[in-house]
Steps between C-alpha positions, in 0.01 A plus 500: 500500500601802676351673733542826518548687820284758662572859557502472857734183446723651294576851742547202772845456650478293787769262452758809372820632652519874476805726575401897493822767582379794651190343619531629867266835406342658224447358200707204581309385748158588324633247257606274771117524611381407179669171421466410840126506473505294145673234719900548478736443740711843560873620553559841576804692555585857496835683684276555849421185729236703721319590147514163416409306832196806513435410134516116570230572793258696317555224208462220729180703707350428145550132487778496292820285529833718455888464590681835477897564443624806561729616204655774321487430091784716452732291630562204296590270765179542687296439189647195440475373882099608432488210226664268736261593781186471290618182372590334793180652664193431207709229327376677169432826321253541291409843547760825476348833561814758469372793659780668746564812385674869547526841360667795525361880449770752341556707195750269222778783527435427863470126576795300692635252331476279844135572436502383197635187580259421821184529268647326199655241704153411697240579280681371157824260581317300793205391286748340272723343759177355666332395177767349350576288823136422538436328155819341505501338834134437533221608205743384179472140651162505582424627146226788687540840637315804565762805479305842556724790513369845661653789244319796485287763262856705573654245226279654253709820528593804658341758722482913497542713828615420792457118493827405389653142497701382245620198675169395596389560138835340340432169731104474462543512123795205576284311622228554230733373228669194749138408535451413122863378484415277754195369362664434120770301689306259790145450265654178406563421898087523522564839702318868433657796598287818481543818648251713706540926448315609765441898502388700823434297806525605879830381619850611712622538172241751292427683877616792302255473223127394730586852727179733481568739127731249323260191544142741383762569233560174369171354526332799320756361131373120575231369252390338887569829688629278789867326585486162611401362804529154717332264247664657180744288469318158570348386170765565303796268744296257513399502117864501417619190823209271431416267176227743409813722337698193397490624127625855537852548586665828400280713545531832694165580699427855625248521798504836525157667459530587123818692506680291246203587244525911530674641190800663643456374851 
């Protein structure tokens, strides 16, 4: 007979491996938070060491046990020397949260093509490179893994005014339709990869959007009328990392107060 598991034992990771890019601020290391309170062991890497070792504190100030790496996904070499690293250092992976990211504000008769390539390279090319490596050096074996990719509401389409980013937009929605690639593909490998589209939260990167005016703005056209905030993202990582989301896989998630749902939004 068998017994089926609990709620709380099935959100439970103790016992899991889990590599987060971008995890040093932010939403990345919100997330990092997260599994590391279901129980998971944590990598996290970002480009910055001092974001990282103060990241690794504040993780480690919460009980949490955490390595960190510092590493650039746009270059290919480094990614690859990550998966080496977290190998060598967890022994196993069961857990990939791709989250590293980059944009780049400028008209499309405007944008540099150098531009173009930094936020295409890092926020679409790396999550391959690193997923691909991932299942085939540790989760494909194992016949598990947890691949969450962070995308964005800004894969859903464009934007009108002055908030122009066609790179960001072009790469988001690249990783939208990798995600459910990705899922078709590795299924049979016993791994689900599912993508998160956050909208609004505080970060470095939306500064420009929580400033006094533009942030009253974009709360007044959310069915929540607020962004996100330091637990918005919680729930729905570690739905999609633990065994309580083992039977969705390709899906594409927005957290993002109700702004997917508005007709026209």
């Amino acid at each position: 007979m068998t017994t089926t598991r609990t709620v709380q034992q099935l959100h439970n990771l103790q016992g899991r491996n889990a590599l987060i890019t971008g995890g040093s601020r932010g939403l990345g290391l919100q997330m990092a938070h997260a599994l590391g309170e279901a129980g998971a062991r944590l990598l996290i890497t970002s480009r910055k060491q001092a974001e990282l070792d103060a990241a690794a504190s504040e993780l480690r100030s919460a009980g949490h046990t955490v390595d960190v790496l510092a590493t650039d996904g746009r270059d290919d070499a480094q990614v690859l020397a990550l998966v080496d690293h977290a190998l060598a250092t967890l022994g196993h992976i069961d857990i990939l949260v791709n989250n590293s990211g980059a944009t780049w504000g400028a008209p499309a008769t405007e944008h540099p093509m150098d531009a173009w390539d930094k936020v295409m390279d890092l926020n679409a090319r790396s999550v391959f490179l690193l997923s691909r490596e991932v299942v085939k050096r540790s989760m494909q074996a194992r016949n598990y893994g947890r691949i969450v990719n962070i995308s964005s509401i800004a894969a859903l389409g464009g934007t009108v005014g002055s908030m122009q980013a066609a790179a960001y937009h072009a790469s988001k929605g690249a990783v939208a339709t990798l995600t459910k690639a990705l899922a078709c593909e590795w299924g049979a490998h016993g791994i689900t990869v599912n993508a998160i589209l956050p909208g609004v939260f505080p970060s470095k990167m939306a500064k420009s959007l929580t400033e006094p005016g533009t942030l009253e703005h974009i709360e007044a056209m959310l069915p929540l009328r607020h962004v996100g905030d330091d637990e918005g993202l919680k729930g729905a990582v570690l739905l999609l990392a633990s065994d309580a989301g083992k039977h969705i896989t390709g899906v594409l998630l927005p957290v993002d107060g109700g702004a997917a749902a508005v007709v026209g939004a």
